[in-house]
gemmi code that builds the backbone of each chain (N, CA, C; Angstrom):
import gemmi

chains = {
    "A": [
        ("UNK", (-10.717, -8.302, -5.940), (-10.608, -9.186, -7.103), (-9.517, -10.221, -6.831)),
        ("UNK", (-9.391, -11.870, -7.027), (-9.004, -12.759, -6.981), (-7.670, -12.643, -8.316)),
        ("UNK", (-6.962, -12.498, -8.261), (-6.412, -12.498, -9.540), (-5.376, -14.347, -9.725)),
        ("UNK", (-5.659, -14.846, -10.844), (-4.677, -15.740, -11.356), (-2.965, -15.404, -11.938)),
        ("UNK", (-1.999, -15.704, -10.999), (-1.133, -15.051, -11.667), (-0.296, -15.477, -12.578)),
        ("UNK", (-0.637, -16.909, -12.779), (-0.455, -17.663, -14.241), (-1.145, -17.211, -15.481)),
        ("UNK", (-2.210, -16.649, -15.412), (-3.168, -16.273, -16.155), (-2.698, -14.738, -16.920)),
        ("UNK", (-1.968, -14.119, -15.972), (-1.394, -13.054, -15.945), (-0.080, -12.563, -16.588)),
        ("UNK", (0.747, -13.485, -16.248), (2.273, -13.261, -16.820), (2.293, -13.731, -17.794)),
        ("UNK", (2.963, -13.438, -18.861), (2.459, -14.042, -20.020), (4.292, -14.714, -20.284)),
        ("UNK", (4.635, -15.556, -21.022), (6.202, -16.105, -20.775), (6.826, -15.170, -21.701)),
        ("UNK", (8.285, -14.865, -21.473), (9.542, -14.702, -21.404), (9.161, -14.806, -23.086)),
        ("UNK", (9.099, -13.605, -23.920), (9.720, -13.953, -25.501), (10.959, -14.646, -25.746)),
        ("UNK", (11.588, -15.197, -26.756), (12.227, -16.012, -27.336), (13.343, -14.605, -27.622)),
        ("UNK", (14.610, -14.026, -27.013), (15.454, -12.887, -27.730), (14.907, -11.433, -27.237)),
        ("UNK", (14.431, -11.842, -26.067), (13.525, -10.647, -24.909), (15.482, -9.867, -24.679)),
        ("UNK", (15.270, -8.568, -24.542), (16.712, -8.248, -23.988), (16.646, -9.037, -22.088)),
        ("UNK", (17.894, -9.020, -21.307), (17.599, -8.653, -20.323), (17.060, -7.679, -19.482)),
        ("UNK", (16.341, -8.344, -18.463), (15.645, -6.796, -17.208), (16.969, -6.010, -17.273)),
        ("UNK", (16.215, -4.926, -17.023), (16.840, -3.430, -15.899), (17.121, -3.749, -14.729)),
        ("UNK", (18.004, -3.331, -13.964), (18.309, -3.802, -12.657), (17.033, -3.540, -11.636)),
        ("UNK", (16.624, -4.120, -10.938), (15.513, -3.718, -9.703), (15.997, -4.825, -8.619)),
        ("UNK", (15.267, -4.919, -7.752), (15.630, -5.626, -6.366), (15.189, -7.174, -6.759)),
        ("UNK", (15.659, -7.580, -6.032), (14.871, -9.384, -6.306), (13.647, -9.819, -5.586)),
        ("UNK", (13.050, -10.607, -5.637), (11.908, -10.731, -4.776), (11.937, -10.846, -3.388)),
        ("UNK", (13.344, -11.443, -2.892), (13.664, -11.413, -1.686), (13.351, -10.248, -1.028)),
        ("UNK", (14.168, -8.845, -1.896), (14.348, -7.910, -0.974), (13.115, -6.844, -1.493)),
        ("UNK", (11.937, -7.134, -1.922), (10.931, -6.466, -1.908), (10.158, -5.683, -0.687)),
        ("UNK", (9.973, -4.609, -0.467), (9.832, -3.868, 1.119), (7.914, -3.899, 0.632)),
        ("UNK", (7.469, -4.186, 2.006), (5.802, -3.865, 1.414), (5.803, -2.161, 1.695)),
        ("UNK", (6.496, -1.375, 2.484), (6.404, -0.181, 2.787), (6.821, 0.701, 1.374)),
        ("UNK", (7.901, 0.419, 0.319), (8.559, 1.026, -0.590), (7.354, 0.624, -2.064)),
        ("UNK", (6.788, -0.626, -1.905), (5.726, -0.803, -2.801), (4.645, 0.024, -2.783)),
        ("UNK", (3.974, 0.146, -1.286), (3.201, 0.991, -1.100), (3.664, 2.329, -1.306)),
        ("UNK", (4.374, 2.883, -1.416), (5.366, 4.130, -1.569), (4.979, 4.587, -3.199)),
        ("UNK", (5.343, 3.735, -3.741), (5.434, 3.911, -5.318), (3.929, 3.413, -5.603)),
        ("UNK", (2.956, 3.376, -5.086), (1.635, 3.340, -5.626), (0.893, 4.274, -4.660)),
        ("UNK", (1.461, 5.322, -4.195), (0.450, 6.465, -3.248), (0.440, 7.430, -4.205)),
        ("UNK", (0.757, 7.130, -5.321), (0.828, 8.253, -6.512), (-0.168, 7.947, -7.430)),
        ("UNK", (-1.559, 8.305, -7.395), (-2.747, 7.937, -8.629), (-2.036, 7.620, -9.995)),
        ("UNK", (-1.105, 8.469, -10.753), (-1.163, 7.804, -11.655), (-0.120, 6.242, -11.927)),
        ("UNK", (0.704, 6.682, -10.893), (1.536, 5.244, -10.654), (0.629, 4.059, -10.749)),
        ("UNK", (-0.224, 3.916, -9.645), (-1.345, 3.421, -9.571), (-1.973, 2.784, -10.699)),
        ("UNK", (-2.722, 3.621, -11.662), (-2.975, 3.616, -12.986), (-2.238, 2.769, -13.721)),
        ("UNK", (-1.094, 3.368, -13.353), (0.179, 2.682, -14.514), (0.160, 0.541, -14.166)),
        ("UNK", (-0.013, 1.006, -13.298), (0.201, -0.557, -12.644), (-1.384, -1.862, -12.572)),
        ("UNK", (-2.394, -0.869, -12.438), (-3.432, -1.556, -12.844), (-4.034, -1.831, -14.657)),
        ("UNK", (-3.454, -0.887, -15.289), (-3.439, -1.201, -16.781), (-2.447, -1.875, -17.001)),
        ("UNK", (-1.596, -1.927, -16.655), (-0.657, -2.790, -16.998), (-1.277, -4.271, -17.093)),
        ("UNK", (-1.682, -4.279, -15.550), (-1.767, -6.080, -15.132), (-3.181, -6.242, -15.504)),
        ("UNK", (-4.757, -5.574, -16.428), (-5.479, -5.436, -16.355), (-5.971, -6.143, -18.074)),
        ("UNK", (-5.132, -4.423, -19.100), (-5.673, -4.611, -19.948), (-3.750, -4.833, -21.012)),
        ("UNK", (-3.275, -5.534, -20.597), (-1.900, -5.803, -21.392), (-2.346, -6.869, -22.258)),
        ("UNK", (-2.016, -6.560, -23.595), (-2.212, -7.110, -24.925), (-0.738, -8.138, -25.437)),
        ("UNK", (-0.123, -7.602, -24.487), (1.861, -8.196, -25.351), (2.306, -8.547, -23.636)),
        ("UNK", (3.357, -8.998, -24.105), (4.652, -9.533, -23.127), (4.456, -8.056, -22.271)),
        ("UNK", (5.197, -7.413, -22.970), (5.222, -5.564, -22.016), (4.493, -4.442, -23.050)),
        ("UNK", (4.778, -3.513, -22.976), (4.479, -2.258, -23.025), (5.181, -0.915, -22.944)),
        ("UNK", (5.507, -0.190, -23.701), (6.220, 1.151, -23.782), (5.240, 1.975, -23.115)),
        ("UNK", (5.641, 3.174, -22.759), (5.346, 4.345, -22.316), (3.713, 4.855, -23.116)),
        ("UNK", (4.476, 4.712, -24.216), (3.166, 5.459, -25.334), (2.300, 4.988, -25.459)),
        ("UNK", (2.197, 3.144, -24.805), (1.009, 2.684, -25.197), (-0.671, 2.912, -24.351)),
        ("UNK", (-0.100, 3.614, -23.002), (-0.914, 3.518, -22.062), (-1.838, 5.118, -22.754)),
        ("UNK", (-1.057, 5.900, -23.433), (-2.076, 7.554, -23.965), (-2.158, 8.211, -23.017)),
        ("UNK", (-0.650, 8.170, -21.814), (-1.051, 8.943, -20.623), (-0.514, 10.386, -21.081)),
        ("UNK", (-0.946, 11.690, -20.850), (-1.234, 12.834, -21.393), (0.063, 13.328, -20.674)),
        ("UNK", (1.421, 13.573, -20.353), (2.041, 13.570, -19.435), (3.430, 13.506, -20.675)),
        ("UNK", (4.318, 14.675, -19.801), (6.082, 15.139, -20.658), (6.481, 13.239, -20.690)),
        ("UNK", (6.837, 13.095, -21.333), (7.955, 11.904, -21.548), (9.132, 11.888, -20.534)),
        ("UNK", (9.805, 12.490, -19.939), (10.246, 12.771, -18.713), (9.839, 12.133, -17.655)),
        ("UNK", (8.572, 12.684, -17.394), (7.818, 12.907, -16.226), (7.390, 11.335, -15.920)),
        ("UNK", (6.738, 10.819, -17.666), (6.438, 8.882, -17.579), (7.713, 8.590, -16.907)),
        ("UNK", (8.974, 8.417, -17.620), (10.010, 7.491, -17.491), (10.325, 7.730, -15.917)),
        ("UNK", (10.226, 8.772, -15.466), (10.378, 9.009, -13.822), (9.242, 7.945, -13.288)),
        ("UNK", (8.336, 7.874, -13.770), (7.541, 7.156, -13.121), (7.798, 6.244, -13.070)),
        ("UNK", (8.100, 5.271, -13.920), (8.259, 3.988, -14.746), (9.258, 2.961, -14.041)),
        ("UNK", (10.277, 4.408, -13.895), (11.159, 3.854, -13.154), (11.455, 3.579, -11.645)),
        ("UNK", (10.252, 4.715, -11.026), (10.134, 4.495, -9.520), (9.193, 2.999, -9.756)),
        ("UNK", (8.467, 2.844, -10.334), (7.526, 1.399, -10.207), (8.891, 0.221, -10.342)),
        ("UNK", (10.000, 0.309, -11.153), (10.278, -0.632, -11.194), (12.082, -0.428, -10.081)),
        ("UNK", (12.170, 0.668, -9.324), (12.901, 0.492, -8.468), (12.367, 0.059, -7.104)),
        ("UNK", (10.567, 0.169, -7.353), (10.299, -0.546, -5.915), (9.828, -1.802, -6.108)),
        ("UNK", (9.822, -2.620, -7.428), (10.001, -3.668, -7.738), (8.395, -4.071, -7.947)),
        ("UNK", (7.483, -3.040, -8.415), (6.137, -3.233, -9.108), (6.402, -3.961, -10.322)),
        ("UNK", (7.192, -3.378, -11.188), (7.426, -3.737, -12.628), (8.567, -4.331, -13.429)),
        ("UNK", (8.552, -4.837, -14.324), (10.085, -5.265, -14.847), (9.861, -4.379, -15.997)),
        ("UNK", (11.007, -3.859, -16.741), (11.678, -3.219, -17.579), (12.939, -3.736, -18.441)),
        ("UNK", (12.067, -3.842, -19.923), (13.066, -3.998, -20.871), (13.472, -2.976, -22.143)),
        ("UNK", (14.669, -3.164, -21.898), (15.307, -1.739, -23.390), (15.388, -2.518, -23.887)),
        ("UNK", (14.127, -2.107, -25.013), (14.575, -2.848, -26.614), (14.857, -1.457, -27.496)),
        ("UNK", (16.436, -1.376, -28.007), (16.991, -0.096, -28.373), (16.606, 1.280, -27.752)),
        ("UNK", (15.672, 1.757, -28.111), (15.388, 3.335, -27.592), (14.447, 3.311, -26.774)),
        ("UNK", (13.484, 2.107, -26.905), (12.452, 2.226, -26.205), (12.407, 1.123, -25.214)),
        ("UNK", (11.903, 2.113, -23.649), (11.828, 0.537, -22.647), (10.385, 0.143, -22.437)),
        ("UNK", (10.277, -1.329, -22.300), (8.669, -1.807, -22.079), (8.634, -2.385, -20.608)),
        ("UNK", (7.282, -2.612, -20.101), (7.109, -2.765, -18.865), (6.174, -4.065, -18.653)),
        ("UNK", (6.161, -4.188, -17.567), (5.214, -5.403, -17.285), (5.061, -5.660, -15.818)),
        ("UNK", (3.981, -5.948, -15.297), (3.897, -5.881, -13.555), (4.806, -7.685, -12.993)),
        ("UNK", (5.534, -7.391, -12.395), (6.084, -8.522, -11.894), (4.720, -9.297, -10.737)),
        ("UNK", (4.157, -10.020, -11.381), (2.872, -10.574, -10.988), (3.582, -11.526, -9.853)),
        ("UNK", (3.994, -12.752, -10.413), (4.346, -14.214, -9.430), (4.861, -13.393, -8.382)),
        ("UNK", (6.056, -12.503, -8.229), (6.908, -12.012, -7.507), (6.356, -11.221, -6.340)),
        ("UNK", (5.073, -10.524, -6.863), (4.447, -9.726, -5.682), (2.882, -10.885, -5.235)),
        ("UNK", (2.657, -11.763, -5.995), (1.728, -12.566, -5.377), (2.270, -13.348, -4.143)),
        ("UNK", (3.559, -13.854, -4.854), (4.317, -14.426, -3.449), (4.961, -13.359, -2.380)),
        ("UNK", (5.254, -12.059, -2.301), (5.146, -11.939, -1.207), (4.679, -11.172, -0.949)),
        ("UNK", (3.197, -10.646, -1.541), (2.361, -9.792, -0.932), (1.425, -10.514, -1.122)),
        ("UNK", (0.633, -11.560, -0.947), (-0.729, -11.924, -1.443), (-2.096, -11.370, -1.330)),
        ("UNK", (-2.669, -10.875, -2.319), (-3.452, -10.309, -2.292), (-3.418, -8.546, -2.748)),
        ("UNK", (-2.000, -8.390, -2.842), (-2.131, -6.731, -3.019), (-2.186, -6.152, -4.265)),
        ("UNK", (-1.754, -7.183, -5.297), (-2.492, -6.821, -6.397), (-3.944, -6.762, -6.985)),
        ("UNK", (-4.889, -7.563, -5.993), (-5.677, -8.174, -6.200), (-6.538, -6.222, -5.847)),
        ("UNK", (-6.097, -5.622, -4.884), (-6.440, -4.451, -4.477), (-6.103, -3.563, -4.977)),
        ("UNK", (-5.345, -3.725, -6.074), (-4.588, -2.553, -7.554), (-6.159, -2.716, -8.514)),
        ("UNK", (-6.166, -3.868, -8.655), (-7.190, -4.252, -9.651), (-8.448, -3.380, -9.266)),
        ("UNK", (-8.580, -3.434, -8.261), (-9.801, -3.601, -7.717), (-10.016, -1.547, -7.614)),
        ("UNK", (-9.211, -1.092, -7.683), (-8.320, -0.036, -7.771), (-9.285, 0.921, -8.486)),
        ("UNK", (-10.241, 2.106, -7.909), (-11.056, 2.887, -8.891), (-10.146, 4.289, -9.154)),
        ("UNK", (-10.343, 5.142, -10.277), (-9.941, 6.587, -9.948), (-10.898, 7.680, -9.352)),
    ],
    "B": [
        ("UNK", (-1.215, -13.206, 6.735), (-1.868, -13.500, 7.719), (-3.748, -13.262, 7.159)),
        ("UNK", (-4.191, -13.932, 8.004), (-5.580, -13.618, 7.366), (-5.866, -13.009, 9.038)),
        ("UNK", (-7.161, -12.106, 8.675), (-7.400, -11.329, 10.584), (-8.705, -11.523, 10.081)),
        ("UNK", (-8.967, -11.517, 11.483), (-10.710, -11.425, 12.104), (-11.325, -9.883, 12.490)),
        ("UNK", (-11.490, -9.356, 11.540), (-11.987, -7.904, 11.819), (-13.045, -8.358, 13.360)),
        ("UNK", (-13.495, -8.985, 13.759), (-14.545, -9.201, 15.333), (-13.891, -9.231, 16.284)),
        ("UNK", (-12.402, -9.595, 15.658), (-11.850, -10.082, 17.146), (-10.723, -8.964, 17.358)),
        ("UNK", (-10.636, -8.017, 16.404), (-9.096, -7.080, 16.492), (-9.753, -6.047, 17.120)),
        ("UNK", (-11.455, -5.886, 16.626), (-12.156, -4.667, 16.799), (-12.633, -4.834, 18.343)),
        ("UNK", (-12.491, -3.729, 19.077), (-12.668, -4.280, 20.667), (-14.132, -3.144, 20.973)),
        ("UNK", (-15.155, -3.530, 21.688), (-16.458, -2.173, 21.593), (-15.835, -0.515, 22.199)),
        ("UNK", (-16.771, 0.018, 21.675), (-16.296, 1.643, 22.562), (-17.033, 1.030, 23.520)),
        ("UNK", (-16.200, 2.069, 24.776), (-16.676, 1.979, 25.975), (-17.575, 2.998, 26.599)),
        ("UNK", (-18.395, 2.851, 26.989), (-19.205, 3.674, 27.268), (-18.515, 4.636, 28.106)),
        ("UNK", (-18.613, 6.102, 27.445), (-18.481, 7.224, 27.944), (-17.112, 8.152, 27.323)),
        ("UNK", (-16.404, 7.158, 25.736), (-15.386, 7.664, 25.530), (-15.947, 8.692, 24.622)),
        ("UNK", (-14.895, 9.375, 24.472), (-15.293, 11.167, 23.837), (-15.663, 10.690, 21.761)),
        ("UNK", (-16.319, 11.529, 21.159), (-16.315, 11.860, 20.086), (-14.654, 11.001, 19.350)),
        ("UNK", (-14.875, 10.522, 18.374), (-13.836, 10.137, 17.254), (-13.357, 11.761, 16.548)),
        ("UNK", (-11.842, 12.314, 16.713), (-12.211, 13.146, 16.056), (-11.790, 12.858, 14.142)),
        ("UNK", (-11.933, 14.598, 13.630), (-12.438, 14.341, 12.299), (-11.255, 13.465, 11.503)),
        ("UNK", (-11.997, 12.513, 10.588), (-11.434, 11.452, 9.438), (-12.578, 11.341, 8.380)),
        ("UNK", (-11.711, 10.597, 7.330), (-12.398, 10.259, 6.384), (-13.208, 9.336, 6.503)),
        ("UNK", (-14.805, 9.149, 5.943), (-15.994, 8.360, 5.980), (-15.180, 7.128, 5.765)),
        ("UNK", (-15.793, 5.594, 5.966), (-15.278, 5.163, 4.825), (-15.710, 4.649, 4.021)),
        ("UNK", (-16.314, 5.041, 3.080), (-16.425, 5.574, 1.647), (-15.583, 6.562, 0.760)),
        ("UNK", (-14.941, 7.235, 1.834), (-14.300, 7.965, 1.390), (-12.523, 7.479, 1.444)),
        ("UNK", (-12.548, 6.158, 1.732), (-11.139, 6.233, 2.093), (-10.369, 5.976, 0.755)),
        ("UNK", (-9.106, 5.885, 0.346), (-8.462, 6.111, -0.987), (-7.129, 4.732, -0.529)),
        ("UNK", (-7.462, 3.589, -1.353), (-6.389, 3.246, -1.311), (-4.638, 3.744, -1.695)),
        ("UNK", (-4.782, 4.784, -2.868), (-3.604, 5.205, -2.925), (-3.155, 6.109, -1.759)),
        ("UNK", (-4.116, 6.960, -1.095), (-3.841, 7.650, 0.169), (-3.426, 6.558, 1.463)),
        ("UNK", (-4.142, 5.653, 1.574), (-3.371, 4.903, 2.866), (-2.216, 4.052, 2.530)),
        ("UNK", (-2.051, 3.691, 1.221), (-0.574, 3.679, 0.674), (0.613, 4.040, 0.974)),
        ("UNK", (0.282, 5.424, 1.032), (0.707, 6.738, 1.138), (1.329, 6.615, 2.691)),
        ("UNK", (0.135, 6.650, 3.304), (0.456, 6.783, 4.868), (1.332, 5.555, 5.007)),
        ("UNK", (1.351, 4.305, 4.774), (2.038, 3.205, 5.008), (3.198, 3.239, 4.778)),
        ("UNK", (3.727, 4.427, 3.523), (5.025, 4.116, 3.397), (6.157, 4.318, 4.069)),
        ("UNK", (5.998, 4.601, 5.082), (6.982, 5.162, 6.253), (6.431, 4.312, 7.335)),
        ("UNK", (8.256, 3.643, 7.528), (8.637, 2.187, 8.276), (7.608, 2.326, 9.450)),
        ("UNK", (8.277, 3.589, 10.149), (7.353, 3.955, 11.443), (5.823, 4.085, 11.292)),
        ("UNK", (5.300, 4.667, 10.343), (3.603, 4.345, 10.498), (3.190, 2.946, 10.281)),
        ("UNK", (4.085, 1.969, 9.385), (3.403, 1.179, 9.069), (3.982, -0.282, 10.755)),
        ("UNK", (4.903, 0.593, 11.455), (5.141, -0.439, 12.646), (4.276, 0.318, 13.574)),
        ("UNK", (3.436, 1.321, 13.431), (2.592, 2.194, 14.988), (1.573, 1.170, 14.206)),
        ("UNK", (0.820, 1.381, 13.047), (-0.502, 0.411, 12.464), (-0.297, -1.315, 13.060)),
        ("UNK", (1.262, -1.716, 12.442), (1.282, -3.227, 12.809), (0.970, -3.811, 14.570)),
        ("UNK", (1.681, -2.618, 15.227), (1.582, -2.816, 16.740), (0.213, -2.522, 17.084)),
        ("UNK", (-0.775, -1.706, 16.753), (-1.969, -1.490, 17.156), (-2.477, -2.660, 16.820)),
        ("UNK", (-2.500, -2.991, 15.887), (-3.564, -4.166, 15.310), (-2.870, -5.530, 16.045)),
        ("UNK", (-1.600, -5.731, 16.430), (-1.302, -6.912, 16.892), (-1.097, -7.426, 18.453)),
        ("UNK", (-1.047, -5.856, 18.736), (-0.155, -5.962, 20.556), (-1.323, -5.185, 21.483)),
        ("UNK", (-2.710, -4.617, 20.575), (-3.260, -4.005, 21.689), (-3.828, -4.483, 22.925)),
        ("UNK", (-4.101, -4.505, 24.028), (-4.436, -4.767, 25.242), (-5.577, -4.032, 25.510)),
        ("UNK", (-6.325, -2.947, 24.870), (-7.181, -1.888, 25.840), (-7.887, -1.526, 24.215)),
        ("UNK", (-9.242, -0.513, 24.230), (-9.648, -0.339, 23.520), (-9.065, 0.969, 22.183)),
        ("UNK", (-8.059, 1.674, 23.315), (-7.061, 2.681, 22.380), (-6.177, 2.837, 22.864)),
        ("UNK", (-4.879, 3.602, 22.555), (-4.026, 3.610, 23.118), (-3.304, 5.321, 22.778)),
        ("UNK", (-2.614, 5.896, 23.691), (-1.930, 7.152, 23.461), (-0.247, 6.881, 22.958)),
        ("UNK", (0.425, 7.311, 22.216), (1.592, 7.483, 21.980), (2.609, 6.831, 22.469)),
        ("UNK", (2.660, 7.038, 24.120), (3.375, 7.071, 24.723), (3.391, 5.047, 25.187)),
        ("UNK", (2.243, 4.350, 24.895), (2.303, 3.171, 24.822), (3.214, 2.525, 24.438)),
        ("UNK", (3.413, 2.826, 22.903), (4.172, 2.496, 21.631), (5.606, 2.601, 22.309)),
        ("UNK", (6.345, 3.546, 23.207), (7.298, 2.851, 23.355), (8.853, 3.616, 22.624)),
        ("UNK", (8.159, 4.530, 21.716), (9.158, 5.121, 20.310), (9.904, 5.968, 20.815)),
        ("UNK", (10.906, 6.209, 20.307), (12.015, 7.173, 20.756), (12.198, 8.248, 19.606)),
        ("UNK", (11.378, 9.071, 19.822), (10.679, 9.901, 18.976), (10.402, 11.376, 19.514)),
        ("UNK", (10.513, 12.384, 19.402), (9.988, 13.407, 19.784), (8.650, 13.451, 19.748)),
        ("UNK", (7.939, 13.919, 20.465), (6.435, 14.269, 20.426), (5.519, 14.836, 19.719)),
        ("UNK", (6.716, 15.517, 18.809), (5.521, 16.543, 17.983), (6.116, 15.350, 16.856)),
        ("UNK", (7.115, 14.632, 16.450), (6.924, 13.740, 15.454), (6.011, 12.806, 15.592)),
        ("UNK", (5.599, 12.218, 16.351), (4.747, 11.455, 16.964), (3.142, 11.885, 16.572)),
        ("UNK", (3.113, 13.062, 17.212), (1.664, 13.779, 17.061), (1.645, 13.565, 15.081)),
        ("UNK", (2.760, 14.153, 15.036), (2.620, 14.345, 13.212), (2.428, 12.987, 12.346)),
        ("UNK", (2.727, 11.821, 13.147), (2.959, 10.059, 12.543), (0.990, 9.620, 12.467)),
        ("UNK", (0.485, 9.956, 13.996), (-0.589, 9.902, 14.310), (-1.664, 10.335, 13.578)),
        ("UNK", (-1.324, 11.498, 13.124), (-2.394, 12.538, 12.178), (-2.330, 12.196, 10.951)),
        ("UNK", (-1.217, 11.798, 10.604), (-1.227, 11.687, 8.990), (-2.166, 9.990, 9.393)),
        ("UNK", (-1.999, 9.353, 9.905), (-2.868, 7.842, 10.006), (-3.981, 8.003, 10.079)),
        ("UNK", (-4.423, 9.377, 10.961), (-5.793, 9.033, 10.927), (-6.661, 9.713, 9.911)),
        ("UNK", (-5.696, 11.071, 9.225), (-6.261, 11.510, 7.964), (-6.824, 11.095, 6.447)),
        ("UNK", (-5.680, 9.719, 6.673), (-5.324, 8.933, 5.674), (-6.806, 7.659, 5.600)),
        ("UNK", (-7.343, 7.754, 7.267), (-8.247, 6.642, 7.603), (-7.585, 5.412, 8.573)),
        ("UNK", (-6.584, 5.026, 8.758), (-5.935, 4.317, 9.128), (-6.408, 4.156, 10.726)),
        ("UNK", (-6.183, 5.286, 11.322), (-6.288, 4.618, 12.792), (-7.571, 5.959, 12.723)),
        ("UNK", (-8.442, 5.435, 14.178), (-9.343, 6.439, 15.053), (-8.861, 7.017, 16.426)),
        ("UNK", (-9.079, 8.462, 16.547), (-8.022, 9.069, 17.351), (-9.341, 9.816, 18.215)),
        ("UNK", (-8.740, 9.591, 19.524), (-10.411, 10.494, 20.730), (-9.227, 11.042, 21.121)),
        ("UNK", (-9.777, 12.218, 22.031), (-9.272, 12.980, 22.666), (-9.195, 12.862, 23.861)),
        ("UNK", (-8.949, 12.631, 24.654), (-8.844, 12.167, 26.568), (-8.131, 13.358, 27.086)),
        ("UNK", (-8.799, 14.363, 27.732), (-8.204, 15.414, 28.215), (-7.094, 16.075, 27.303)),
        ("UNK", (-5.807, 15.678, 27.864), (-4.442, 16.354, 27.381), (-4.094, 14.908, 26.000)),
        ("UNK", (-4.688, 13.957, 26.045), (-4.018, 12.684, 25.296), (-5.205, 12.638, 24.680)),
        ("UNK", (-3.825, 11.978, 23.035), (-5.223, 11.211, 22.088), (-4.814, 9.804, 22.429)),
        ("UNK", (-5.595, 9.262, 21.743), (-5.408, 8.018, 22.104), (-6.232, 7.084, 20.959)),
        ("UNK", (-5.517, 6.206, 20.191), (-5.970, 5.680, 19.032), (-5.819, 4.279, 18.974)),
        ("UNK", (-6.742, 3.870, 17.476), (-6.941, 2.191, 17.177), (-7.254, 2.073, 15.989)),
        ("UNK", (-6.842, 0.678, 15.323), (-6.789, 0.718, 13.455), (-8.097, 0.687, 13.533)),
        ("UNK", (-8.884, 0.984, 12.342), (-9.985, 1.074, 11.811), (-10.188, -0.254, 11.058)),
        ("UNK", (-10.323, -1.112, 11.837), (-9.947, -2.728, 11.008), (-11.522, -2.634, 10.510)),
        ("UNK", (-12.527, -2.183, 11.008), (-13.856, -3.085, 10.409), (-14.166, -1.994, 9.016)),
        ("UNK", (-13.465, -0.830, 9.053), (-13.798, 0.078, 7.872), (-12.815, -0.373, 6.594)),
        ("UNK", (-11.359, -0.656, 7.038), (-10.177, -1.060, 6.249), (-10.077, -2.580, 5.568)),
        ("UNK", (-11.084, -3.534, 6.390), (-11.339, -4.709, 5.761), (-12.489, -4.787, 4.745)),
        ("UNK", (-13.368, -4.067, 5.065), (-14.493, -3.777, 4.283), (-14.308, -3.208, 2.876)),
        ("UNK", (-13.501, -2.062, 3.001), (-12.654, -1.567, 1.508), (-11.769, -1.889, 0.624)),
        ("UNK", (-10.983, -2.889, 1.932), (-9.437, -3.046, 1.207), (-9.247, -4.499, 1.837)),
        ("UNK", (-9.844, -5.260, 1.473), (-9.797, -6.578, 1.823), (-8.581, -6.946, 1.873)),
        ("UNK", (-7.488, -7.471, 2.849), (-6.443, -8.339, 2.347), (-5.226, -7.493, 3.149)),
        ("UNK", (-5.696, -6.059, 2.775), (-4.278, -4.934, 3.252), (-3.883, -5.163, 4.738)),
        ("UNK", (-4.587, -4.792, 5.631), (-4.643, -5.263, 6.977), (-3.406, -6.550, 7.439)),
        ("UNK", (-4.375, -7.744, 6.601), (-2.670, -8.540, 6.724), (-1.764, -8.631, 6.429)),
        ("UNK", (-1.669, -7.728, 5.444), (-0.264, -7.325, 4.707), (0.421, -6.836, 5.668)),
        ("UNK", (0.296, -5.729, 6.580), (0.845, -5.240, 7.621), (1.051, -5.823, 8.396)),
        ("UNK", (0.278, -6.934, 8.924), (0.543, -7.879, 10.325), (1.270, -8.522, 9.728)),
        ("UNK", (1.544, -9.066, 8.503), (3.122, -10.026, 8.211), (4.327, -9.172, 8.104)),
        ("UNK", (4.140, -8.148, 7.919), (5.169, -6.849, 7.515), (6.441, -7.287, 8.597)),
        ("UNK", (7.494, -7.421, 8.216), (8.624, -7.599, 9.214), (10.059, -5.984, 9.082)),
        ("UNK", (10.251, -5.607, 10.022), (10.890, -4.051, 10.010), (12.739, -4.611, 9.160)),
    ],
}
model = gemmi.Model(1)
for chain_id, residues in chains.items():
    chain = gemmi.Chain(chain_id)
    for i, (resn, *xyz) in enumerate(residues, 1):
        res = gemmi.Residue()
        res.name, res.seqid = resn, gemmi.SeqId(i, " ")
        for name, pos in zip(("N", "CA", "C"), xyz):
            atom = gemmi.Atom()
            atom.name, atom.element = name, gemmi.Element(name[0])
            atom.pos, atom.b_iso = gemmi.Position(*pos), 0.0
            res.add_atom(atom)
        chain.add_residue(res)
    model.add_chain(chain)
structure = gemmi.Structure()
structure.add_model(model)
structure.setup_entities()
């Protein structure tokens, strides 16, 4: 699948908190990306995200993954320490969103193979 | 990089042994060769096969690695379990090559992800 990644990111709300710390696009590894998506539901996490996202981001709860609350945020957070996702705490709850431009430019095409992505 | 699955893929030669066992590919799993990629060293034995080969396969000992042997054997197996490379048996040596015409066919795009991959 061809993906548009203008089409995709949707802009920056108006009073968005700042990201969570993750790497910059510079120092994105294709080996540590691939790392954090050899896990099906990681995987999952990352093709609904960039697939069927309705808002800016997304909490944990919105995806109905059947799974301890623990166990998500472990996830959540390996996606966005290998720099799949950005992460914002708005008070208690953090939302997510696939850092699209960031991995189009320097992976081209590898989202396009998330999408494309069956279970 | 964009690749020429015709031109990476070199013919068997008449008289080399049986491929041994891997996944169809139909059966291959992008989150599984993910998987295999995420470790620096498989994903520089994949980049060097696909970029530096000279001959139709190659044994271990090509590559050059300063590696113990049974890590080696163990780098090899997980690649070709995963689908990644095809491994024959030559007497005492295996001797292997990426599966570019099965891996382009499934996973359009991945292939060059690796040949731009820098260590």
């Amino acid at each position: 699948m061809r993906l548009d990644p203008a089409a995709l990111q949707r802009p920056v709300p108006p009073g968005a908190p700042e990201p969570l710390a993750e790497p910059d696009r510079d120092a994105l590894r294709l080996e540590v990306v691939m790392g954090a998506l050899s896990d099906p539901l990681r995987m999952r996490i990352v093709r609904t995200l960039l697939l069927e996202s309705e808002a800016f981001d997304h909490t944990c709860g919105w995806f109905g993954l059947d799974r301890p609350k623990s166990s998500l945020t472990h996830h959540f957070r390996a996606l966005r320490e290998a720099g799949l996702i950005r992460q914002r705490q708005y008070g208690l709850e953090r939302r997510s969103h696939v850092r699209v431009a960031d991995l189009e430019a320097r992976f081209p095409g590898l989202l396009g193979l998330v999408a494309d992505w069956q279970e």
